[in-house]
ZATORVO-565655 format. One record per atom (N, C-alpha, C): residue number from 1; residue in one letter; atom name; x, y, z. Coordinates in nm, 3 decimals, decimal comma, padded with zeros to 5 digits. Each point is the difference from the previous one (the first is absolute). Layout:
N
> NUM|A|CA|X|Y|Z
...
END
This chain:
190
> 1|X|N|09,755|02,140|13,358
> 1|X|CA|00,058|00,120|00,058
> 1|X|C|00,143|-00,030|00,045
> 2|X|N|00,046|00,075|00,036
> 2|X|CA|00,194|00,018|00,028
> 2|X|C|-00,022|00,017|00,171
> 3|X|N|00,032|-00,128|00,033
> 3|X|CA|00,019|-00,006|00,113
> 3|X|C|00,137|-00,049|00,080
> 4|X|N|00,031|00,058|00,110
> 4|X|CA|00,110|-00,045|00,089
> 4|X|C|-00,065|00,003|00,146
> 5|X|N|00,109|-00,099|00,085
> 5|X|CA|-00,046|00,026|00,124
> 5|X|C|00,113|00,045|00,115
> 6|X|N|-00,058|00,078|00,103
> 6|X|CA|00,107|00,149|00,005
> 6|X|C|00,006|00,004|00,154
> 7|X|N|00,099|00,063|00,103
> 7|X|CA|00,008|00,067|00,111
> 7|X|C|00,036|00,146|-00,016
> 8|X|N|-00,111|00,077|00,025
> 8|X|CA|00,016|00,162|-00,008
> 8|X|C|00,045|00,071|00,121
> 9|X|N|00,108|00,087|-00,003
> 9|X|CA|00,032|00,035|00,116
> 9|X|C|-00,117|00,152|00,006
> 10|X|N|00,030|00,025|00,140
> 10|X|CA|-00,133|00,069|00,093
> 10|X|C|00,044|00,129|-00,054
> 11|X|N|-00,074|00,108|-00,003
> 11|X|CA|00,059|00,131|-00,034
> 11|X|C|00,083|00,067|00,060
> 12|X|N|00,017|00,010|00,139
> 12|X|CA|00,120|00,049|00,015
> 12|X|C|00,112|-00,047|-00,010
> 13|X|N|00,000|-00,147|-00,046
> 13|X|CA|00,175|-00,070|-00,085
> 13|X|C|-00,012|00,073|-00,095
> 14|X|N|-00,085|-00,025|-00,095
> 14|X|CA|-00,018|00,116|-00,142
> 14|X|C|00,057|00,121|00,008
> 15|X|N|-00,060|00,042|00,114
> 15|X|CA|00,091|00,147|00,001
> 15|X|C|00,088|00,008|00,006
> 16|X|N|00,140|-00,057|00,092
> 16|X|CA|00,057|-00,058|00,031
> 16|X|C|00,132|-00,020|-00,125
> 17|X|N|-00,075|-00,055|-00,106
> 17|X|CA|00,069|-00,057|-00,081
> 17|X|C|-00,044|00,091|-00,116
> 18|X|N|-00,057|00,078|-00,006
> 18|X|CA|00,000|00,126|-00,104
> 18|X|C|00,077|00,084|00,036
> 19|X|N|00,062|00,043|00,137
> 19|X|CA|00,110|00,097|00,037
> 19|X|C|00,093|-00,021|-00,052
> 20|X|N|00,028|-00,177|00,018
> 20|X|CA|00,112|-00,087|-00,073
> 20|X|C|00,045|00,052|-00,173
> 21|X|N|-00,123|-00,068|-00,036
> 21|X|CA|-00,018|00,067|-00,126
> 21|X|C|00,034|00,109|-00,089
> 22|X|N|-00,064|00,121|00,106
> 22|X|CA|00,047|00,113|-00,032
> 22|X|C|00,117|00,064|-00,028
> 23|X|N|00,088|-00,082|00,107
> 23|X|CA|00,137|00,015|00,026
> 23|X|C|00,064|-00,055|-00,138
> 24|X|N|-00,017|-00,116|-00,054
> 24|X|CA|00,052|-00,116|-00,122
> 24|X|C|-00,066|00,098|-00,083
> 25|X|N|-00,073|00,043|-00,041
> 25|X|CA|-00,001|00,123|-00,131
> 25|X|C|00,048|00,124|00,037
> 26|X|N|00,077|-00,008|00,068
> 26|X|CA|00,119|00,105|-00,011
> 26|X|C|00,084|-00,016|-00,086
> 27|X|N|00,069|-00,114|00,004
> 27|X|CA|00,135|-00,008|-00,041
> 27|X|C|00,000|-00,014|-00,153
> 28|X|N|00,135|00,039|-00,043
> 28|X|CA|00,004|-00,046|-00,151
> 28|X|C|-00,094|-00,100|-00,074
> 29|X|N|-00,034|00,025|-00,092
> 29|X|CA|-00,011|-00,074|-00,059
> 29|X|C|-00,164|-00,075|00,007
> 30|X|N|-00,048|00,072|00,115
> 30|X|CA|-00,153|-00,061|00,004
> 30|X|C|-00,103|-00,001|-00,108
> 31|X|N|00,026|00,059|-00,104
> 31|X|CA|-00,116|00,019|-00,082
> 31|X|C|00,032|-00,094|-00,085
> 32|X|N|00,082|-00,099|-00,007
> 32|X|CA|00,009|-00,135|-00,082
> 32|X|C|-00,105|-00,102|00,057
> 33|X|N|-00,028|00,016|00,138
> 33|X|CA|-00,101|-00,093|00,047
> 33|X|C|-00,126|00,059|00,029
> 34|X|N|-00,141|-00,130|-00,021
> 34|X|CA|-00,089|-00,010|00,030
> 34|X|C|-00,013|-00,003|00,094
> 35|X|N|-00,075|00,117|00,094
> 35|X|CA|-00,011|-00,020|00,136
> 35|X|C|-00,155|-00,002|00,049
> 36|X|N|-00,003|-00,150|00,002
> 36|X|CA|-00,109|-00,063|00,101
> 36|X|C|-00,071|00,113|00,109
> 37|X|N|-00,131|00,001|-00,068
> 37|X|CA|-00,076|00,133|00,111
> 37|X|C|-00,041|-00,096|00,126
> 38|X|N|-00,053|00,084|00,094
> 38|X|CA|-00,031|-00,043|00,118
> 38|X|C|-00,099|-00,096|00,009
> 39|X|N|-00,112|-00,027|-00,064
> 39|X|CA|-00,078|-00,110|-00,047
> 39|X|C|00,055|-00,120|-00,051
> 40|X|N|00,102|-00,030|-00,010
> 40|X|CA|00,050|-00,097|-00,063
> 40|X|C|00,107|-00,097|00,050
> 41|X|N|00,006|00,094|00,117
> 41|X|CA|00,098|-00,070|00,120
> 41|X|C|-00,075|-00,104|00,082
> 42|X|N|00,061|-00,133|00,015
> 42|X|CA|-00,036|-00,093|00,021
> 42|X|C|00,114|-00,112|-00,017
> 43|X|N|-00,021|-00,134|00,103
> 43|X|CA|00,089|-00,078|-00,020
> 43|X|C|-00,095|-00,112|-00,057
> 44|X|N|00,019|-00,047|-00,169
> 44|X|CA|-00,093|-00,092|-00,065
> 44|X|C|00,023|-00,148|00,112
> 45|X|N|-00,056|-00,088|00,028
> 45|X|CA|00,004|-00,098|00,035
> 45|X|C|00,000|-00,184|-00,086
> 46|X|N|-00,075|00,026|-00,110
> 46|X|CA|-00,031|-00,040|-00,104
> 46|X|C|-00,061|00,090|-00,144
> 47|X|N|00,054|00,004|-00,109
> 47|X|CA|-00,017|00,065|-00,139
> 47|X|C|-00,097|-00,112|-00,064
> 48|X|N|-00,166|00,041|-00,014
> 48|X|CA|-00,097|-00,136|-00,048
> 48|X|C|00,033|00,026|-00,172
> 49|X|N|-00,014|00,152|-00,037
> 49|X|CA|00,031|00,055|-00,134
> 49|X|C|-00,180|00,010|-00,014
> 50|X|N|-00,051|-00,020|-00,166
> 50|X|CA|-00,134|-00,021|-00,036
> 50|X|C|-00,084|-00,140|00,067
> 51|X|N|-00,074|00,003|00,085
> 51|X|CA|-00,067|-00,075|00,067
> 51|X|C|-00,134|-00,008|-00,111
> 52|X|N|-00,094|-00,110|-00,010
> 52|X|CA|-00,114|-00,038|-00,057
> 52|X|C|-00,079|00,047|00,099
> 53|X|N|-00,099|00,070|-00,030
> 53|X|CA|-00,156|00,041|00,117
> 53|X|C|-00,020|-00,138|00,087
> 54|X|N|-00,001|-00,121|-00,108
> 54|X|CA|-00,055|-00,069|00,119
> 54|X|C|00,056|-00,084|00,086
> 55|X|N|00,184|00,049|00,005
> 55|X|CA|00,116|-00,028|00,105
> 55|X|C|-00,047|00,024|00,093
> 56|X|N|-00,044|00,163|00,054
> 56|X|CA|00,047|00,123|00,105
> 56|X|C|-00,072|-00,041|00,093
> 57|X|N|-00,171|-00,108|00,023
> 57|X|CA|-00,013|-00,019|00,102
> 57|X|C|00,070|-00,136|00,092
> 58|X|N|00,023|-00,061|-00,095
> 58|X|CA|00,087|-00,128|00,069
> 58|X|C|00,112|00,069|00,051
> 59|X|N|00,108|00,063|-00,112
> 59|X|CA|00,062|00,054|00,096
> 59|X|C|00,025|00,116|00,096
> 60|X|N|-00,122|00,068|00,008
> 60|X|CA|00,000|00,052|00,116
> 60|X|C|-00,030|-00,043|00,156
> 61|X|N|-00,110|-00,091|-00,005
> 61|X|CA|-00,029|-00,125|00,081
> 61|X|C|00,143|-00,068|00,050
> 62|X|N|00,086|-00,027|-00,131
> 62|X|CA|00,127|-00,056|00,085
> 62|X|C|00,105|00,095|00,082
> 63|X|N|-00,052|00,135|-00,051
> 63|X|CA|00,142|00,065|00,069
> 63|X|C|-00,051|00,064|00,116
> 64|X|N|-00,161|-00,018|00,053
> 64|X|CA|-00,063|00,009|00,085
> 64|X|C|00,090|-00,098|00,092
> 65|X|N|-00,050|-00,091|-00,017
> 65|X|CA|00,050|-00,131|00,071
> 65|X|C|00,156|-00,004|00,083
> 66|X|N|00,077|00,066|-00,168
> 66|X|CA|00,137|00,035|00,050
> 66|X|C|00,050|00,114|00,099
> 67|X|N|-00,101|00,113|00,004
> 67|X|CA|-00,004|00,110|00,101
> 67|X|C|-00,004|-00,074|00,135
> 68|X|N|-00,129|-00,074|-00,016
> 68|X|CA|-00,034|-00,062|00,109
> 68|X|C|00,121|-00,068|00,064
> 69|X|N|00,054|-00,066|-00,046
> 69|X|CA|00,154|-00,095|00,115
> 69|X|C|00,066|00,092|-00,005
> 70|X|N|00,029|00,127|00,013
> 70|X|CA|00,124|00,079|00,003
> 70|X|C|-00,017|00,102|00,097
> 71|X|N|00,153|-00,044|00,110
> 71|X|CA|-00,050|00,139|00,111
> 71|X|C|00,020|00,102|-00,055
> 72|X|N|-00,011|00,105|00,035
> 72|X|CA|00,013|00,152|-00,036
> 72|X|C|00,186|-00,061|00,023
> 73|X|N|00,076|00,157|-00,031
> 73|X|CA|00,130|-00,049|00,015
> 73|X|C|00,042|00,131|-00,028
> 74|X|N|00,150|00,075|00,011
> 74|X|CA|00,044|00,074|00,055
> 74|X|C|00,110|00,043|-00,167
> 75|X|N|-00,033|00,160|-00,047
> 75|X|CA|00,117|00,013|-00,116
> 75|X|C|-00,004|00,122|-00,002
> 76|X|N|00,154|00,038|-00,079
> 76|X|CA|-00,009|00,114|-00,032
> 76|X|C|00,086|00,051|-00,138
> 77|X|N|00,004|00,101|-00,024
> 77|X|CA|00,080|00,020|-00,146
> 77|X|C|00,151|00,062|00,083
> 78|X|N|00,100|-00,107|-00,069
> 78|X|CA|00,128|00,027|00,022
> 78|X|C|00,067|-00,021|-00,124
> 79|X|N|00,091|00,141|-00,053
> 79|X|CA|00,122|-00,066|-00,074
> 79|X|C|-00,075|-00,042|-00,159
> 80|X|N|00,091|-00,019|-00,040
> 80|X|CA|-00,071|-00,046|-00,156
> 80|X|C|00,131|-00,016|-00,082
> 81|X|N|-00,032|00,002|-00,136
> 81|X|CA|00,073|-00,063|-00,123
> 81|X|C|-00,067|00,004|-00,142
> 82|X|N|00,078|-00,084|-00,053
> 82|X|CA|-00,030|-00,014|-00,173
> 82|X|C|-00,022|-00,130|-00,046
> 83|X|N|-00,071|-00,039|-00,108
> 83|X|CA|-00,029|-00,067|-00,098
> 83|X|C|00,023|00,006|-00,072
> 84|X|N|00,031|-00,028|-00,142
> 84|X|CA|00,048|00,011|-00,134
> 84|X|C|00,097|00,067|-00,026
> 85|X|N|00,132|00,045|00,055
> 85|X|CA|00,102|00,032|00,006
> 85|X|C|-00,104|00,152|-00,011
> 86|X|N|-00,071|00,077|00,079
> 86|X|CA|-00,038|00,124|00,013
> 86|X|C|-00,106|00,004|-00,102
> 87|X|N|-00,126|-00,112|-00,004
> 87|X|CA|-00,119|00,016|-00,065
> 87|X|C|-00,081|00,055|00,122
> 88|X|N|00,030|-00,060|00,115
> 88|X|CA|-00,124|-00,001|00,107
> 88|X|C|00,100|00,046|00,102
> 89|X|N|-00,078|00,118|00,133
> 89|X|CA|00,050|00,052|00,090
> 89|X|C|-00,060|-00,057|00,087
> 90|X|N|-00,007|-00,055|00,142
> 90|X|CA|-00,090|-00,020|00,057
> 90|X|C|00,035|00,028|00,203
> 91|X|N|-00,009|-00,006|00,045
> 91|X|CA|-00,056|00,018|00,181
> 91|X|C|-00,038|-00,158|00,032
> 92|X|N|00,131|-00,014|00,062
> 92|X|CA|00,010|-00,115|00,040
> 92|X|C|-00,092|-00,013|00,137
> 93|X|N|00,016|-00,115|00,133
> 93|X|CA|-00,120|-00,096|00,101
> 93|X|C|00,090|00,007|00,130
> 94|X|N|-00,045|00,010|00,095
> 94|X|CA|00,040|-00,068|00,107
> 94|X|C|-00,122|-00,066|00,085
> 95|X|N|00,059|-00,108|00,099
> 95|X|CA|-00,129|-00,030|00,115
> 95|X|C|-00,027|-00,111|-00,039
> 96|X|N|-00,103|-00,036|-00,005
> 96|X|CA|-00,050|-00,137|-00,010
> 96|X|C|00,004|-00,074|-00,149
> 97|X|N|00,098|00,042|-00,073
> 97|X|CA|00,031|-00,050|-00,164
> 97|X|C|-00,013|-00,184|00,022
> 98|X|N|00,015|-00,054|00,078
> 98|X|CA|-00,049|-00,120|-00,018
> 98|X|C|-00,152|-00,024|-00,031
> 99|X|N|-00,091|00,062|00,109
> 99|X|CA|-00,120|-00,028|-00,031
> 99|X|C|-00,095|00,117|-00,133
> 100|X|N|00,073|00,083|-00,010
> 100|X|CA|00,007|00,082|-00,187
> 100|X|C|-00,032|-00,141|-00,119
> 101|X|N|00,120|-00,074|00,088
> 101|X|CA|00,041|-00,096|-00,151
> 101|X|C|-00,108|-00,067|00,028
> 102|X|N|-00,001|-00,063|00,093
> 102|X|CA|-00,137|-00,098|00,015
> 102|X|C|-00,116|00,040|-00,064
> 103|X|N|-00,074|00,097|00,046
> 103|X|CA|-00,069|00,051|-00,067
> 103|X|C|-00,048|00,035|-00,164
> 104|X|N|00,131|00,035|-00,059
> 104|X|CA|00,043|-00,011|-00,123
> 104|X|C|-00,037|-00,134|-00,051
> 105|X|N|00,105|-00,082|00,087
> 105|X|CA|-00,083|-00,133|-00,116
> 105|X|C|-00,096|-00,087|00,029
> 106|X|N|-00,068|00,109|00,130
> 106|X|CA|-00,162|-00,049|00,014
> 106|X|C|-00,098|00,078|-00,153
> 107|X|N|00,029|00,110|-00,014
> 107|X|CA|-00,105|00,046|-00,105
> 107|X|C|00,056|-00,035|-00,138
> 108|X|N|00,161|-00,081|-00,056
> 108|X|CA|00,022|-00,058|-00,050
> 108|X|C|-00,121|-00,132|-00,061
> 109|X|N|00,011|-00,053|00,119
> 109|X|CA|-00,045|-00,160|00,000
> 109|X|C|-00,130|00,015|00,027
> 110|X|N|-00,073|00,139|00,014
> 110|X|CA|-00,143|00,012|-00,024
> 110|X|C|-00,031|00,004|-00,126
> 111|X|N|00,054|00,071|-00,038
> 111|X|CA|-00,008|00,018|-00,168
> 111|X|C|00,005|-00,115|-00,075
> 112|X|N|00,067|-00,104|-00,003
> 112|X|CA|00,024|-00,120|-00,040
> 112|X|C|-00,095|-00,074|-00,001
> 113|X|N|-00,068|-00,043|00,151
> 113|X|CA|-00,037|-00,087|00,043
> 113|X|C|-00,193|00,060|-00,049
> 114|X|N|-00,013|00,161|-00,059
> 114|X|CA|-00,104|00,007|-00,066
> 114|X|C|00,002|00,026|-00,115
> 115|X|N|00,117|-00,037|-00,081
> 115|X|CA|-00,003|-00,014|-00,163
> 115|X|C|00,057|00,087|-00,077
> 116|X|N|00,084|00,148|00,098
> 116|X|CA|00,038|00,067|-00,055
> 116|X|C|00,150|-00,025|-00,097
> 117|X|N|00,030|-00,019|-00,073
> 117|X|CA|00,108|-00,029|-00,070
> 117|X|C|00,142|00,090|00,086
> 118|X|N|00,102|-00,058|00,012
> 118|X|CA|00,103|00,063|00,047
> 118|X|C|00,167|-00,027|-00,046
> 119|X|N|00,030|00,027|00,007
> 119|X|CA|00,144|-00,009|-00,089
> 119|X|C|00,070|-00,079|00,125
> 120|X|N|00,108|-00,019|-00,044
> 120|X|CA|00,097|-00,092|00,075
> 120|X|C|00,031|00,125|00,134
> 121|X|N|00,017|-00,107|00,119
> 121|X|CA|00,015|00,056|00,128
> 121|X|C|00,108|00,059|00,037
> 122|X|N|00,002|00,125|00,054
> 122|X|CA|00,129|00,067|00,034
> 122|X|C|00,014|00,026|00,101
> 123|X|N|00,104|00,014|00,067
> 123|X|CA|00,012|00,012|00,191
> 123|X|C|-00,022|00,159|-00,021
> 124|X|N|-00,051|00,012|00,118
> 124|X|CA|-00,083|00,122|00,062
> 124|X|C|00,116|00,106|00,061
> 125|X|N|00,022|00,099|-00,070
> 125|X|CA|00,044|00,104|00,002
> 125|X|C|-00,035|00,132|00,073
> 126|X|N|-00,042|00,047|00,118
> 126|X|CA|-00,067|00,085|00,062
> 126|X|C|00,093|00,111|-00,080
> 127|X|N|-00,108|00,122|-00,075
> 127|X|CA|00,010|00,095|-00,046
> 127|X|C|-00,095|00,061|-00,040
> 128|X|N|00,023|00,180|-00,002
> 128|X|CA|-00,116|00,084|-00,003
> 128|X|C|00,056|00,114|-00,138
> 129|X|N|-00,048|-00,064|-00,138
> 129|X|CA|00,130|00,100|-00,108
> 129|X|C|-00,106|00,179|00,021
> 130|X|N|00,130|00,038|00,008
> 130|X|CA|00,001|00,162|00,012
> 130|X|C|-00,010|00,083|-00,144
> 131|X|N|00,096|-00,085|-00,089
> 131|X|CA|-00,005|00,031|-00,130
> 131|X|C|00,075|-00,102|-00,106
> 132|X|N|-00,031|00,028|-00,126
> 132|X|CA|00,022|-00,078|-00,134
> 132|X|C|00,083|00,069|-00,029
> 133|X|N|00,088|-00,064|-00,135
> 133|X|CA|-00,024|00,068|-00,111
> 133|X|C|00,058|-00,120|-00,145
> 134|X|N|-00,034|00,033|-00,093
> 134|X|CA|00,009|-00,064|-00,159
> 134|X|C|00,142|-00,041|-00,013
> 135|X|N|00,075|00,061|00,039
> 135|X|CA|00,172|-00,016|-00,046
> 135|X|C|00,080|-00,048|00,117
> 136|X|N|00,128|-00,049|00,013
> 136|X|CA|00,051|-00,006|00,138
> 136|X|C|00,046|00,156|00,044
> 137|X|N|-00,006|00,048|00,126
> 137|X|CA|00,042|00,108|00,043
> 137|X|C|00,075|-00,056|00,132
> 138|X|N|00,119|00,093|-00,010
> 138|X|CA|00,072|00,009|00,125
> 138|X|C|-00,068|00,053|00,148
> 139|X|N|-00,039|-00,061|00,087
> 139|X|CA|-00,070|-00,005|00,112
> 139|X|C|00,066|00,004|00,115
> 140|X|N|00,131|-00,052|-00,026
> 140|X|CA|00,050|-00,030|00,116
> 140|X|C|-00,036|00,164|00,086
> 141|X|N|00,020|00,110|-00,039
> 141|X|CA|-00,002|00,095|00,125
> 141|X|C|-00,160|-00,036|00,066
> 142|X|N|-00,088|-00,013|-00,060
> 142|X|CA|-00,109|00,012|00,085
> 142|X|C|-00,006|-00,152|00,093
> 143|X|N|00,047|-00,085|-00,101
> 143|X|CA|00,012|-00,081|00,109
> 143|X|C|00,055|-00,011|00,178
> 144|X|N|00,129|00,084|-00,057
> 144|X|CA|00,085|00,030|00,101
> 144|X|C|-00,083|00,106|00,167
> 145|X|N|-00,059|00,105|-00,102
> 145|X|CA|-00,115|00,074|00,115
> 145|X|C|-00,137|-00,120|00,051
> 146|X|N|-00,010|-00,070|-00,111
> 146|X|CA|-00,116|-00,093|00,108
> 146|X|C|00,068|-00,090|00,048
> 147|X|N|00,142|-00,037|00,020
> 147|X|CA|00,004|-00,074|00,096
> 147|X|C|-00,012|00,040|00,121
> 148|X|N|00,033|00,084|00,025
> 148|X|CA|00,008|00,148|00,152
> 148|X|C|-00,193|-00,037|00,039
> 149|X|N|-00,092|00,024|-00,137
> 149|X|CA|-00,106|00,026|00,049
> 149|X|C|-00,074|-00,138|00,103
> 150|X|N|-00,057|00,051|00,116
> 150|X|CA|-00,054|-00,102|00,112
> 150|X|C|-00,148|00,047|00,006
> 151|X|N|-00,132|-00,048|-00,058
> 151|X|CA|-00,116|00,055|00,040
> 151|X|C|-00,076|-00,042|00,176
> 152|X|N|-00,084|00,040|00,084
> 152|X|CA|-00,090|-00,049|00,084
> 152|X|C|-00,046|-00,118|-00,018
> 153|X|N|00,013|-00,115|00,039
> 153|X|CA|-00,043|-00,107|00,043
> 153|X|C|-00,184|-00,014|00,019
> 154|X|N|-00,067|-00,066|-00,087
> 154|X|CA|-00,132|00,001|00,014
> 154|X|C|-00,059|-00,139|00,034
> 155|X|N|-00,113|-00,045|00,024
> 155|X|CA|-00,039|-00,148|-00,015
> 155|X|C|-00,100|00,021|-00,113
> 156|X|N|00,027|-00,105|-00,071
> 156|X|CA|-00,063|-00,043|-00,118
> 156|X|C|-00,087|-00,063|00,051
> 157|X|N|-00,144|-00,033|-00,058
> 157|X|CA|-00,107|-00,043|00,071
> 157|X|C|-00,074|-00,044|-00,102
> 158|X|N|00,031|00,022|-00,140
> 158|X|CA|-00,087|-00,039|-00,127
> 158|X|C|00,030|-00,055|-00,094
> 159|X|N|-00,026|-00,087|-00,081
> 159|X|CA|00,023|-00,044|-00,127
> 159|X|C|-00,084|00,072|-00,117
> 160|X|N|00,002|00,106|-00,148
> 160|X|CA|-00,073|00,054|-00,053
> 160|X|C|00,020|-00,058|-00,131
> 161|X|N|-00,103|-00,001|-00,092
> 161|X|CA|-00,008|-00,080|-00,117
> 161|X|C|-00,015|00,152|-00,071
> 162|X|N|00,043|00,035|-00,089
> 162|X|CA|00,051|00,108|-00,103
> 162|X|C|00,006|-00,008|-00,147
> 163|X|N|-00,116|00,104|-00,065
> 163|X|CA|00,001|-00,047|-00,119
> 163|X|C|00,064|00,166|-00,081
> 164|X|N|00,101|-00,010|-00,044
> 164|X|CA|00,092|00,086|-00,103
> 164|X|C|-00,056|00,008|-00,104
> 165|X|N|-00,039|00,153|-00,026
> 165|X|CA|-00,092|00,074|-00,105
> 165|X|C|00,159|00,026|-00,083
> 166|X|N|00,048|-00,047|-00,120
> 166|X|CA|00,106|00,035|-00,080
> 166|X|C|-00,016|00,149|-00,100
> 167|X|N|00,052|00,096|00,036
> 167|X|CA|-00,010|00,118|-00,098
> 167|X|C|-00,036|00,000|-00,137
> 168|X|N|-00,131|00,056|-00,054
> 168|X|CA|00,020|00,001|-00,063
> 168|X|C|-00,016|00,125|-00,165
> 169|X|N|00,006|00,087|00,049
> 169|X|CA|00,001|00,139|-00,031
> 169|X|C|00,135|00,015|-00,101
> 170|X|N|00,116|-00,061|-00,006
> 170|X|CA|00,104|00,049|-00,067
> 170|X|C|00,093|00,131|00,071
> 171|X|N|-00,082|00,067|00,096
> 171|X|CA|00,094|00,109|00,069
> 171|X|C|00,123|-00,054|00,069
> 172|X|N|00,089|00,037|-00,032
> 172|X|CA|00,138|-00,020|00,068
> 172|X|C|-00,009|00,003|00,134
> 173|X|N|00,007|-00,101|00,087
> 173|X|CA|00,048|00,021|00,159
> 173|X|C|-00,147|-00,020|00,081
> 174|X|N|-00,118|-00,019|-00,092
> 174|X|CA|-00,094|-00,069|00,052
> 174|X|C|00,002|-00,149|00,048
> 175|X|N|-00,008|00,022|00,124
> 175|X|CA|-00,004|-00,119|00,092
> 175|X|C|-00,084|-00,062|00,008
> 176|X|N|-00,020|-00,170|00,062
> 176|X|CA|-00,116|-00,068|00,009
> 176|X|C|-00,065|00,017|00,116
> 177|X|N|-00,151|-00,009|-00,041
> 177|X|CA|-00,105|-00,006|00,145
> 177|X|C|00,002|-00,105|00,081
> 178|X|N|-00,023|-00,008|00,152
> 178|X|CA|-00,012|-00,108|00,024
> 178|X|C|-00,089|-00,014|00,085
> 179|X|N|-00,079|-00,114|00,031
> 179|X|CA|-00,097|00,035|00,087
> 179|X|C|-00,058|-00,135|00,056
> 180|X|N|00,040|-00,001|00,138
> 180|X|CA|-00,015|-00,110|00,059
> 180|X|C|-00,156|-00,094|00,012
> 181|X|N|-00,045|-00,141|-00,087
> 181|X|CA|-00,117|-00,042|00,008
> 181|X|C|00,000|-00,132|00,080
> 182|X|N|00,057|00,009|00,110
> 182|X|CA|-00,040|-00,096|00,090
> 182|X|C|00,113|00,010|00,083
> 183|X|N|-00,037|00,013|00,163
> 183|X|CA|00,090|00,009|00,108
> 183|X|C|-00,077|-00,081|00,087
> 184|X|N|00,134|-00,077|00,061
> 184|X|CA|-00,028|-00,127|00,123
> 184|X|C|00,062|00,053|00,122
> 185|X|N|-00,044|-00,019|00,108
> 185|X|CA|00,081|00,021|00,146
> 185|X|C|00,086|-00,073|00,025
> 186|X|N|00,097|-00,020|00,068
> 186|X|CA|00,115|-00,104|00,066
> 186|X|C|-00,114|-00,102|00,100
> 187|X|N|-00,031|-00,088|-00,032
> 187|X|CA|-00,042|-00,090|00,159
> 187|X|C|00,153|-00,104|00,096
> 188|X|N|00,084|00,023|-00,075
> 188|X|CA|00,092|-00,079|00,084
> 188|X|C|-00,041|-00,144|00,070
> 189|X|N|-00,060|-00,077|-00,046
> 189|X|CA|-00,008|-00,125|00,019
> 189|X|C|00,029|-00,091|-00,042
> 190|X|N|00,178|00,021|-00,105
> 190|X|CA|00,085|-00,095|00,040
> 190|X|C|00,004|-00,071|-00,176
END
């Protein structure tokens, strides 16, 4: 299965950040991008890709473990930017982005350490993409309005293991399912 492991913000950031949204498909030019529905918002922590069935309990067991040492900790969606010279839109982090990263390359090094294959390591990027698209597109204006954007401040309290249902219907602008199969609490013990 297609798994990642994820921090989901609470629904009223969601909301929050669909007003945002709403606003960025105003402007010129929006219908060049893929815009990421509300299910799909999330900051990945680790990308596992196709996992083997008989990975998912080792590593869920480990990212148990990894929930477990991590206090809860303090974020919110601020500001954002681009990727691929305007492939990817995204809603940038504030707050506790140190312990984000930590975390990150705690469910990293879970994955590893239960066999999941992983590509070469990349520093941890706190981001939440808003939208795609296939070609480069000029972004800078929306960029420019999410930098202004500041969401509510929440505490994160979970680590969720997420397995991505990939479209597959052929309909244009069909998005992927996602649906969280394993969530750990924060125990903060270090």
């Amino acid at each position: 299965m297609r798994l990642f492991a994820a921090v989901l913000p609470p629904e009223q950031v969601v909301h929050e950040l669909a007003a945002e949204v709403a606003r960025l498909k105003t402007l010129p030019g929006a219908e060049k991008l893929r815009w990421t529905d509300r299910p799909g918002w999330h900051f990945t922590l680790a990308f596992y890709g196709e996992v083997a069935d008989d990975l998912v309990a080792d590593l869920s067991d480990r990212l148990a473990r990894a929930a477990h040492r991590t206090a809860p900790f303090p974020l919110a969606l601020t500001g954002g930017g681009q990727f691929g010279h305007g492939k990817a839109l995204w809603a940038g982090a504030s707050g506790d982005l140190e312990t984000l990263g930590l975390l990150a390359d705690r469910a990293e090094a879970a994955a590893r350490k239960a066999g999941v294959p992983m590509g070469e390591h990349r520093r941890y990027k706190a981001h939440l993409t808003v939208a795609r698209s296939r070609d480069s597109v000029d972004v800078r204006p929306y960029v420019e309005l999410l930098r202004e954007f500041s969401g509510r401040t929440w505490t994160v309290g979970e680590l969720v293991l997420v397995r991505s249902n990939l479209p597959r219907s052929g309909v244009p602008g069909e998005q992927p399912r996602y649906e969280a199969v394993g969530r750990w609490r924060f125990g903060g013990v270090g």
